[in-house]
C-alpha positions in Angstrom: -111.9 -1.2 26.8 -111.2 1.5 24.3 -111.1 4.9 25.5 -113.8 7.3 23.2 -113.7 11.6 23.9 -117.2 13.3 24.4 -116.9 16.9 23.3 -118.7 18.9 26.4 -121.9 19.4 26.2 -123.2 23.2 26.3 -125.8 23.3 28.9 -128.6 25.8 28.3 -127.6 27.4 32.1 -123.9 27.3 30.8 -125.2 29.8 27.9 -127.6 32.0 29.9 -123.8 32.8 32.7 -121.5 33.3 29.4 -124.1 35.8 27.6 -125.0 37.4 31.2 -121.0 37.7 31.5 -121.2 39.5 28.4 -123.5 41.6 29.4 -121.6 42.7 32.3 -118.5 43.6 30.1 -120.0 45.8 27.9 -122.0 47.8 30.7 -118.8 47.8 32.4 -116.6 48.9 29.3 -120.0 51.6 28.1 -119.3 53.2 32.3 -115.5 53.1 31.4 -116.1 55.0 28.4 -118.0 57.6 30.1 -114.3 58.5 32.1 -112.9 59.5 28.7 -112.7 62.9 28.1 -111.2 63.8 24.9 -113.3 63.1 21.5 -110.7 60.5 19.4 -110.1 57.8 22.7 -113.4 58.2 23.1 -115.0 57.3 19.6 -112.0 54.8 19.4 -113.0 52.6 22.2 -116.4 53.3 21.3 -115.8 51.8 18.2 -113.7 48.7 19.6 -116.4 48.0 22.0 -119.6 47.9 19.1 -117.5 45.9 16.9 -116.4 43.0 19.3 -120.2 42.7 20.1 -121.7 42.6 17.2 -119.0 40.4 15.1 -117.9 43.0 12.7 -114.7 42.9 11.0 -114.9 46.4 9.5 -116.3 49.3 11.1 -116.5 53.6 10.8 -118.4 56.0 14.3 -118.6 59.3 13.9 -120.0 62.6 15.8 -121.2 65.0 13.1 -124.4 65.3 10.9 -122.8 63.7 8.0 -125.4 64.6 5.3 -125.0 68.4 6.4 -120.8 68.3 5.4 -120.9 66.0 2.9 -119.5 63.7 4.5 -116.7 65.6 6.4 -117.9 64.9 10.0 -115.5 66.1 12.5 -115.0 63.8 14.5 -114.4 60.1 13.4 -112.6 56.9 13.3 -112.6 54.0 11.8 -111.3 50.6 11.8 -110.3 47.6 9.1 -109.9 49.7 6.1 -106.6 51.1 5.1 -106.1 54.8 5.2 -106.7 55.3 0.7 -110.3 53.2 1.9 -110.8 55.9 4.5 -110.5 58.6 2.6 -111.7 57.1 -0.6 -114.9 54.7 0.3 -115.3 55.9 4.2 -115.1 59.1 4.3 -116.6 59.9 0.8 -118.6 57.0 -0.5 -120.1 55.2 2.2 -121.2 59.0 3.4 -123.4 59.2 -0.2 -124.9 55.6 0.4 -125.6 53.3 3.5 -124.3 56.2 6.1 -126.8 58.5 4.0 -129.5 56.4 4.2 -129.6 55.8 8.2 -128.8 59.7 8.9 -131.7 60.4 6.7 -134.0 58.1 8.0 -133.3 58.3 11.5 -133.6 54.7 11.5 -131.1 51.6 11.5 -130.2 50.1 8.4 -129.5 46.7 8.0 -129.4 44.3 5.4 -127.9 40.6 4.4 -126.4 42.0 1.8 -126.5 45.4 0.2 -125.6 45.0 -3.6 -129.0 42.9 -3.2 -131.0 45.2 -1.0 -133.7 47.5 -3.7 -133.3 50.6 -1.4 -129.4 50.6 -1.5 -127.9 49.0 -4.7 -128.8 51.4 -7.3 -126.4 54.0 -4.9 -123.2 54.3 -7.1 -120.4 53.6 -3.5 -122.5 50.0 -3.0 -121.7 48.8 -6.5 -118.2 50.3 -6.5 -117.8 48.6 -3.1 -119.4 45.8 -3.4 -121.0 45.9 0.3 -122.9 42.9 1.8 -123.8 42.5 5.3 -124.2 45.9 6.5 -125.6 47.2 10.1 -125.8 51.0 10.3 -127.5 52.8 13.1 -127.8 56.8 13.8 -127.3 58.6 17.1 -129.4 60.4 18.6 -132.5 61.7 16.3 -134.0 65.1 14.9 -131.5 65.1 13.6 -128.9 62.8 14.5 -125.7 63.5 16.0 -123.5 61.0 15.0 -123.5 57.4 13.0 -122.2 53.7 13.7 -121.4 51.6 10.4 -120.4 48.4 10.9 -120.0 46.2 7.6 -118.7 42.3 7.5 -118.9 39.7 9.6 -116.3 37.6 11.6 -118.6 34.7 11.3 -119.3 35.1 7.8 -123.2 35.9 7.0 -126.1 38.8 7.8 -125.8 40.8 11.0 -128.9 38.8 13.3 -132.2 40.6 14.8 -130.0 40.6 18.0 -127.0 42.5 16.4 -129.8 45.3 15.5 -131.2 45.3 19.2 -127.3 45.5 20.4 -126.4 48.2 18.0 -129.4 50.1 18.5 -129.2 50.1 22.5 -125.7 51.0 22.1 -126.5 54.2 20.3 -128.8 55.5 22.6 -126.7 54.6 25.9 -123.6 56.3 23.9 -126.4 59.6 22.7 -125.6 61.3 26.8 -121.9 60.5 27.0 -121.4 61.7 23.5 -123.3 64.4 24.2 -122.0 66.0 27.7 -118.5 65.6 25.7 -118.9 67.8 22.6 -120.7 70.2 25.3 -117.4 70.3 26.9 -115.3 70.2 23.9 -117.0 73.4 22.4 -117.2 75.0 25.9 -113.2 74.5 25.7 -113.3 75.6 22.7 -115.5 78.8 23.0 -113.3 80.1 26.4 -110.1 79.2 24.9 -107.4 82.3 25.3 -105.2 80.2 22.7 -107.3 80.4 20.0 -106.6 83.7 18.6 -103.4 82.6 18.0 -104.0 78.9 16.6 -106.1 80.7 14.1 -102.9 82.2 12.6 -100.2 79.8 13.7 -99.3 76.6 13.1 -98.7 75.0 16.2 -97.7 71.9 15.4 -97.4 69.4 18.3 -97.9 72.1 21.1 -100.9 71.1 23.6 -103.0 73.0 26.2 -105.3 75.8 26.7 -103.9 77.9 29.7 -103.3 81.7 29.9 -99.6 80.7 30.5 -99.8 79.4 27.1 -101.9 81.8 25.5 -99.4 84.6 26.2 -96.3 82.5 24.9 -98.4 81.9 21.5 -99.1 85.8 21.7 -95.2 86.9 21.8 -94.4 84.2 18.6 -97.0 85.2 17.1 -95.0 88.7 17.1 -91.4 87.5 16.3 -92.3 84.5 14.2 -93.0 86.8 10.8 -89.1 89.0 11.9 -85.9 88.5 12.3 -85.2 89.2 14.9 -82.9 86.8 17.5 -85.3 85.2 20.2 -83.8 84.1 23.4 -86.0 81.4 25.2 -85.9 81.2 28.6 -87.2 79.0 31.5 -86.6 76.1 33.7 -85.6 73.0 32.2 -88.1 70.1 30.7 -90.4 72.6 29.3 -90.7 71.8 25.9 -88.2 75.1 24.4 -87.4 72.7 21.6 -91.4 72.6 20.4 -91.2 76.6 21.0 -88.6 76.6 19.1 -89.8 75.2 15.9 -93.6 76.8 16.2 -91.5 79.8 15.6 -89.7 78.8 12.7 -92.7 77.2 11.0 -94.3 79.9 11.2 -91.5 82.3 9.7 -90.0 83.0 6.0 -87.8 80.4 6.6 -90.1 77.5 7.1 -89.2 75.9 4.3 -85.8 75.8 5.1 -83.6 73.8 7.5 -84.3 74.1 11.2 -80.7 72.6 12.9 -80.3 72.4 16.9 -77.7 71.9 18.4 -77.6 71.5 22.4 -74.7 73.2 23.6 -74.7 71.5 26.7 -71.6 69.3 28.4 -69.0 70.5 24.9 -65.6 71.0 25.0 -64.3 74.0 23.2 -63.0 71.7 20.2 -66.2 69.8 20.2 -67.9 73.0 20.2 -66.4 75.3 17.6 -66.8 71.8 15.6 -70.4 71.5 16.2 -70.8 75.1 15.0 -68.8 76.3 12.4 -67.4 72.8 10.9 -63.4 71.5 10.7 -61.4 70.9 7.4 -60.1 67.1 7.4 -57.0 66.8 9.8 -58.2 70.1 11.9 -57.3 68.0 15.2 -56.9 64.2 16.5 -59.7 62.0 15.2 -60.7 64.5 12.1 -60.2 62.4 9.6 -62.6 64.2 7.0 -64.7 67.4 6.5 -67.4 68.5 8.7 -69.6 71.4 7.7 -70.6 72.0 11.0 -74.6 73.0 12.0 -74.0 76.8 10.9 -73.6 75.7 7.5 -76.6 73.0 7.8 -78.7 75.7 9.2 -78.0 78.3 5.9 -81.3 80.1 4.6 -83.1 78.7 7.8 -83.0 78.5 11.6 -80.0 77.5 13.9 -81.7 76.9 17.5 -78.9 76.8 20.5 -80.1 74.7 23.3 -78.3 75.2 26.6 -76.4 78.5 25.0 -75.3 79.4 28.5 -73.0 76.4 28.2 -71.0 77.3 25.2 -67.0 78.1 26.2 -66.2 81.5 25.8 -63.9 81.2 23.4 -66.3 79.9 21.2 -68.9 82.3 22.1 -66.1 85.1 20.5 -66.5 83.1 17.6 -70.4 83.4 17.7 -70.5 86.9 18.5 -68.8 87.9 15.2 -70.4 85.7 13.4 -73.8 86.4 14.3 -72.2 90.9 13.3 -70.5 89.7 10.5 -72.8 86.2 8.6 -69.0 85.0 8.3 -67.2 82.3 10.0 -64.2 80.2 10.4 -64.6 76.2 10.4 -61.7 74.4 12.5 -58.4 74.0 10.6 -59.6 76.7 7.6 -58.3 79.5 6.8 -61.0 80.5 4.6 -63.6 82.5 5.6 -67.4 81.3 4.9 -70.7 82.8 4.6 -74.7 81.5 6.1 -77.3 83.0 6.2 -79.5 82.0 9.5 -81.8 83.1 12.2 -80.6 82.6 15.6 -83.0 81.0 18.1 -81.7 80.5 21.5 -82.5 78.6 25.0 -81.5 78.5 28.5 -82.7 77.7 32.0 -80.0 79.8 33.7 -79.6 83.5 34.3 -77.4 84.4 31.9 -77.1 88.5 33.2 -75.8 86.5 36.3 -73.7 84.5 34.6 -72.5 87.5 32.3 -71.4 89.5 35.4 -69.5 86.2 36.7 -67.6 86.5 33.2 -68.6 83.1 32.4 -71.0 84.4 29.6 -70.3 87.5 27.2 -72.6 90.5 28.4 -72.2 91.1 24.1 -73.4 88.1 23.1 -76.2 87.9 25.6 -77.7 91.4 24.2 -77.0 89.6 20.6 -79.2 86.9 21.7 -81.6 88.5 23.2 -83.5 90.8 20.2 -86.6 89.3 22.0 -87.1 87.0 24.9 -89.9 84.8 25.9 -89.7 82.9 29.1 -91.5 79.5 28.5 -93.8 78.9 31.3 -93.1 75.7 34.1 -95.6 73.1 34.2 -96.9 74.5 37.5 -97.8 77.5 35.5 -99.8 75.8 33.5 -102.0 73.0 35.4 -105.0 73.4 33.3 -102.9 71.6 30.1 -102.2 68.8 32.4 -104.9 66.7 31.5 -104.9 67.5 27.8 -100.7 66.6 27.7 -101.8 64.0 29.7 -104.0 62.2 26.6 -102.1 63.5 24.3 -99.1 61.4 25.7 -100.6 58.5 26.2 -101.9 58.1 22.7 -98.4 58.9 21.3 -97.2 56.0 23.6 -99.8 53.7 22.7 -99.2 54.7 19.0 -95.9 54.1 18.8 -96.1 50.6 20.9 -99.4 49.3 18.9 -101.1 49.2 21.8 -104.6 49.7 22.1 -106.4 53.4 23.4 -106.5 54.2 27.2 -107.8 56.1 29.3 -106.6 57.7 33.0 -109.7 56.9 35.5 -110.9 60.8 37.7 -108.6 59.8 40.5 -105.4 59.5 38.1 -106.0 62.8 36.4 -106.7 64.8 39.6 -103.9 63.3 41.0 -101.2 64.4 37.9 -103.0 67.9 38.5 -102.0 68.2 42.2 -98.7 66.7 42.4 -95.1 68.6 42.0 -93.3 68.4 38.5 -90.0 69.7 38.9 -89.0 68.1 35.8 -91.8 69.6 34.2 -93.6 68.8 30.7 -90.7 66.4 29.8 -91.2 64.7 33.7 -95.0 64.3 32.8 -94.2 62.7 29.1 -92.0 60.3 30.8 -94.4 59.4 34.2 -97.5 59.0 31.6 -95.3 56.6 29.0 -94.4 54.6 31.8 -97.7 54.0 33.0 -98.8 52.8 29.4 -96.8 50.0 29.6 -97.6 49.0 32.8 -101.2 48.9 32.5 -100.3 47.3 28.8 -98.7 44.8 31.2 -101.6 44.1 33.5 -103.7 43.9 30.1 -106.2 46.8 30.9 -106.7 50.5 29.5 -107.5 52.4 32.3 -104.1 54.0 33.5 -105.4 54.3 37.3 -103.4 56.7 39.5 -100.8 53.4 40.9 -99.7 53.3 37.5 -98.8 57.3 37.2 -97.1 57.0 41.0 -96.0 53.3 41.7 -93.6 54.8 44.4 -96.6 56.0 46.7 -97.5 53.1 49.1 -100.6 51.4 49.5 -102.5 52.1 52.9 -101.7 48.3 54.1 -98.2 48.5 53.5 -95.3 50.3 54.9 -92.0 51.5 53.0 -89.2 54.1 52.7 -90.4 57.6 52.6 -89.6 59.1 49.4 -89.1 62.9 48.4 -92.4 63.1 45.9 -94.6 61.7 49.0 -92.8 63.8 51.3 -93.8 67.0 49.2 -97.3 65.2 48.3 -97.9 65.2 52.7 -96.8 68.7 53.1 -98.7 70.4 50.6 -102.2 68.1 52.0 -100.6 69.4 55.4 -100.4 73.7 53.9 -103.3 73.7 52.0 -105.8 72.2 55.2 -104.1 74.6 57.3 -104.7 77.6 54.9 -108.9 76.4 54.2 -109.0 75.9 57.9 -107.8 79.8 58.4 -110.1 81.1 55.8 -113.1 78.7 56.7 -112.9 77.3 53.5 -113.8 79.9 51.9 -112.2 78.5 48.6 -111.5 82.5 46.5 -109.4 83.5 49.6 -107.7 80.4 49.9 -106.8 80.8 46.2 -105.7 84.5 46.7 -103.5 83.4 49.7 -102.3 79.9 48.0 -101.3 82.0 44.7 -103.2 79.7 42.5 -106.5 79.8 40.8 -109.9 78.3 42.5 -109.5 75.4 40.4 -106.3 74.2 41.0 -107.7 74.4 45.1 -110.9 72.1 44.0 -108.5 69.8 42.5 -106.1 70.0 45.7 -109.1 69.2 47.7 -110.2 65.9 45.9 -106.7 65.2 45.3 -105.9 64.7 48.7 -109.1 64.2 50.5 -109.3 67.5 52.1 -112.4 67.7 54.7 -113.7 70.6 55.9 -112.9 70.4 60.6 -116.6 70.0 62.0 
């Protein structure tokens, strides 16, 4: 008897579970979405989430009435066009024609093919296109806040009746979440002590919102125009490198060289090297001419990291030149000339150090033409969050992985806990939990995946320091709420932090008020 294969058979009860499974997902995904809390993630999974249910290969959201910037909404993304289409067709053309038409209208557009369609192909971005199967819908109405394009099918053919009904109940379930978050976006916004000075600096890569901030942004904003030496203190991990730079981009110089050089862990060879160069032969292993970062640096900025490390022998050798713009490279005995700013950092006391006579008290007052101490991450707790997201998406960037998000519990979490290592402690705890949830093939980092060392409640391991610290500040702060009978202001007064940072104490570690 021959053997014969029967393909399975589809039963109609079969289709009902898998379109009632897909249901489920994208209710799921649409209450997931409602935990992001920064605009791009959010319009970026928004995006993801329309275009795997409706089919569509190529697809643009954005928050913004379009036909009242031409075309410049402010916040957007895209997906399946190349950046040039972006710019060129998104951004531009599509805004003049199909986007146009639906923000208009109010109502959804869709058509089987649009160089066919009478109300759309005499518009001059459908012919240079050459659009078909198109499904546009606005959000929100009178007028509308934002727009969903979605163009091409995976499946080849005209987006279906049911693709309409899907895109449509999409944009009024995403209308409220989209909503609450530009209300909190321009409420950041409106209260933010930064933005005086990010309306006249260029701040590059520097994230947050906090007073801490505010008033470091306030003392570059003085020095960054000057001359003048800057001498960046702090503790260690907070970012003095970024500072660093905001300050030179924002200078004379900025369109000359900005050369570091972390002065940490050299020898006195290594050093003078590093710094002023060494003519071939200068010492063992010179086996050809180094100009040395000084030189690198001339017409711009030289920042110091670590300068409390330098030897003294070669801080003599920095001292004059930083008096005289000339120096000596190793081995020469030439004298040459640059012409740089000095930027410098440290996490130590240098006056102490000075009056140990491991530091020059003279080159310390060189150094110091104006110091700003870089605030600790402690300091700081309300940029948590945002350097939170902003890490993430630089991880998931770089990896080409796919936009996440931190769940409540994770984020209040990252706010309450101890960061000794500070910002660069927080980069490196959120990267990490990128690729684990990566891993587990999810995009909601939950708080496991910040603090993998905390035990479970069933199971039992080694006390670490972090959960020691985590149990004694749960342990202070119930004892001080209990005093003041939770009167959360005092508690704040007496805890040295602001109200907020208690709230976020109290969730963190499930605080209850006794009785």
């Amino acid at each position: 008897m021959g053997l014969s294969y029967h393909a399975p058979v589809t039963t109609d009860l079969e289709s009902e579970l898998l379109q009632a499974r897909k249901e489920r997902d994208f209710y799921r995904k649409l209450i997931e979405l409602g935990f992001v809390d920064t605009v791009e993630p959010f319009l970026q999974e928004a995006l993801a989430l329309v275009a795997e249910i409706a089919g569509a290969t190529r697809g643009y959201i954005a928050l913004g009435n379009e036909s009242e910037t031409g075309g410049k909404a402010r916040w957007w993304t895209a997906r399946g066009f190349s950046e040039e289409d972006v710019e060129r067709e998104v951004r531009k053309s599509l805004s003049e024609g199909v986007i146009a038409a639906a923000l208009a209208s109010g109502q959804t557009v869709v058509t089987q093919s649009a160089l066919a369609d009478p109300r759309l192909n005499k518009r001059k971005s459908v012919k240079r296109n050459r659009i078909e199967a198109v499904l546009c819908a606005p959000i929100g109405t009178s007028p509308p806040i934002g727009v969903v394009y979605l163009q091409d099918r995976a499946a080849g053919g005209a987006f279906s009746e049911d693709d309409r009904l899907r895109i449509e109940l999409f944009a009024r379930l995403l209308l409220p979440l989209a909503d609450r978050l530009l209300s909190q976006v321009m409420h950041r916004e409106e209260t933010d002590p930064t933005r005086s000075s990010r309306a006249v600096l260029d701040v590059g890569r520097l994230v947050g919102r906090s007073e801490a901030l505010a008033r470091v942004l306030k003392d570059i904003r003085l020095v960054a125009p000057r001359e003048v030496s800057v001498l960046l203190t702090g503790p260690t991990g907070t970012g003095k490198t970024e500072f660093a730079r905001v300050i030179h981009e924002n200078s004379p110089r900025r369109d000359k060289p900005f050369v570091a050089l972390n002065c940490a862990n050299l020898t006195e060879t290594l050093a003078d090297s590093e710094l002023f160069g060494h003519e071939k032969g200068a010492f063992t292993g010179a086996d050809r001419k180094s100009p040395g970062r000084v030189s690198a640096a001339n017409g711009g900025t030289l920042f110091l990291d670590e300068v409390g490390e330098l030897p003294l022998t070669v801080q003599a050798k920095l001292l004059k030149f930083i008096e005289s713009r000339e120096y000596y490279a190793v081995g020469s005995a030439h004298p040459a000339r640059a012409d740089v700013r000095i930027i410098s950092a440290t996490n130590v006391d240098l006056p102490a150090t000075a009056a140990e006579r491991r530091f020059r008290d003279d080159l310390y007052y060189r150094l110091r033409g104006y110091a700003i101490r870089v605030p600790s991450l402690a300091e700081r707790r309300e940029d948590i969050r945002e350097l939170m997201v902003h890490f993430c998406r630089r991880a998931c960037e770089r990896e080409k992985l796919s936009t996440m998000a931190f769940s409540p519990g994770a984020v209040l979490a990252a706010e309450a806990a101890e960061w000794p290592g500070n910002v660069r402690q927080l980069c490196n705890v959120v990267e990490e939990a990128v690729l684990r949830v990566a891993a587990e093939s999810m995009l909601m980092i939950e708080r496991h995946h910040l603090f993998p060392e905390e035990p479970s409640p069933r199971s039992i391991e080694k006390p670490t320091l972090q959960r020691a610290m985590r149990e004694y500040q749960a342990h202070f702060v119930q004892d001080v709420l209990d005093e003041v009978g939770w009167n959360v202001t005092e508690a704040a007064e007496r805890l040295d932090i602001t109200r907020s940072h208690v709230y976020n104490l109290i969730n963190a570690h499930g605080l209850k008020r006794k009785g």
